[in-house]
C-alpha positions as CSV (number, residue, x, y, z in Angstrom):
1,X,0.0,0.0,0.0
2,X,2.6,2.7,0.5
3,X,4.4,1.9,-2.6
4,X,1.9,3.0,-4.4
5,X,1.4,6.0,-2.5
6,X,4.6,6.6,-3.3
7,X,4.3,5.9,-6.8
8,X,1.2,8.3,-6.7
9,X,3.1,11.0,-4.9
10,X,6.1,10.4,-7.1
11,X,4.1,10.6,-10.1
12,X,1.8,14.4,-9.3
13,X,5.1,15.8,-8.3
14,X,6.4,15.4,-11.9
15,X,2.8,16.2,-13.5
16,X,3.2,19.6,-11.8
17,X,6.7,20.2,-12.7
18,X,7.4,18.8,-16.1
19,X,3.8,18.9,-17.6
20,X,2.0,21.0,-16.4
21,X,4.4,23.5,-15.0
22,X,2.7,26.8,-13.2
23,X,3.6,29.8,-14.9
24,X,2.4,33.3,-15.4
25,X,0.5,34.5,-18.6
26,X,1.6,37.8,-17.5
27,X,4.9,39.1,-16.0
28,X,5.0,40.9,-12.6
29,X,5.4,44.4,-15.3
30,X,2.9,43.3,-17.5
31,X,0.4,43.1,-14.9
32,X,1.4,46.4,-13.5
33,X,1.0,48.0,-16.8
34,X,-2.5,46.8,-16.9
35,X,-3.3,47.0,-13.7
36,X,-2.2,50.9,-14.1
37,X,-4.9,51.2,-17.5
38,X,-7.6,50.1,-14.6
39,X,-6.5,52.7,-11.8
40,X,-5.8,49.4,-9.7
41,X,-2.0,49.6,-9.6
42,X,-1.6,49.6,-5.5
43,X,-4.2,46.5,-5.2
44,X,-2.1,44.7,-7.9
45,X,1.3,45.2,-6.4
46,X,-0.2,44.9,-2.5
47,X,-1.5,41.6,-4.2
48,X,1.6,40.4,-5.7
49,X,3.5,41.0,-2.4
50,X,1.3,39.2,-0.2
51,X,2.0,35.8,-2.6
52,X,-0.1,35.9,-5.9
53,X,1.2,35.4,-8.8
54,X,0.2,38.2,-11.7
55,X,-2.8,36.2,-13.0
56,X,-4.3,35.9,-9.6
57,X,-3.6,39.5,-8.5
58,X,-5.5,40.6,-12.2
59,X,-8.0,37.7,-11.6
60,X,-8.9,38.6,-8.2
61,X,-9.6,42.1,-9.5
62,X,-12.1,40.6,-12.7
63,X,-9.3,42.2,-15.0
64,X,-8.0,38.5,-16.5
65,X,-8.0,37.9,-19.1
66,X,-7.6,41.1,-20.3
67,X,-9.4,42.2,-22.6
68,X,-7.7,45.9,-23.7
69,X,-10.1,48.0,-22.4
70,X,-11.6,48.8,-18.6
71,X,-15.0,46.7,-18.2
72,X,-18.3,48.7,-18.2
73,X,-20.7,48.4,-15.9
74,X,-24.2,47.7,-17.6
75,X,-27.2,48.8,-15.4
């Protein structure tokens, strides 16, 4: 039985790494550029340094994907 725990462990920890690795769409610049078109380029960075990565900090402020231009609000 813990063998192929092992194997299971041994096995996500290379899924993660090699195939499906976890990287930004955005660099850390990129995102503050953007962020900066919004008017939300303190919430972005105070994001960023509290652990998100850029697509996070822009997804946890409904601005990823992004689309080019600030989102309307419809009433």
């Amino acid at each position: 039985m813990r063998f192929l725990f092992k194997i299971r462990t041994l096995f996500w920890r290379w899924w993660y790494t090699k195939v499906h690795p976890s990287s930004s769409e955005y660099t850390r610049e990129q995102a503050i550029d953007i962020a900066r078109k919004h008017g939300l380029e303190k919430e972005i960075l105070m994001a960023m340094e509290h652990g998100c990565t850029p697509d996070e900090a822009l997804q946890e402020w409904d601005i990823f994907p992004y689309q080019g231009t600030p989102h309307k609000i419809r009433f």
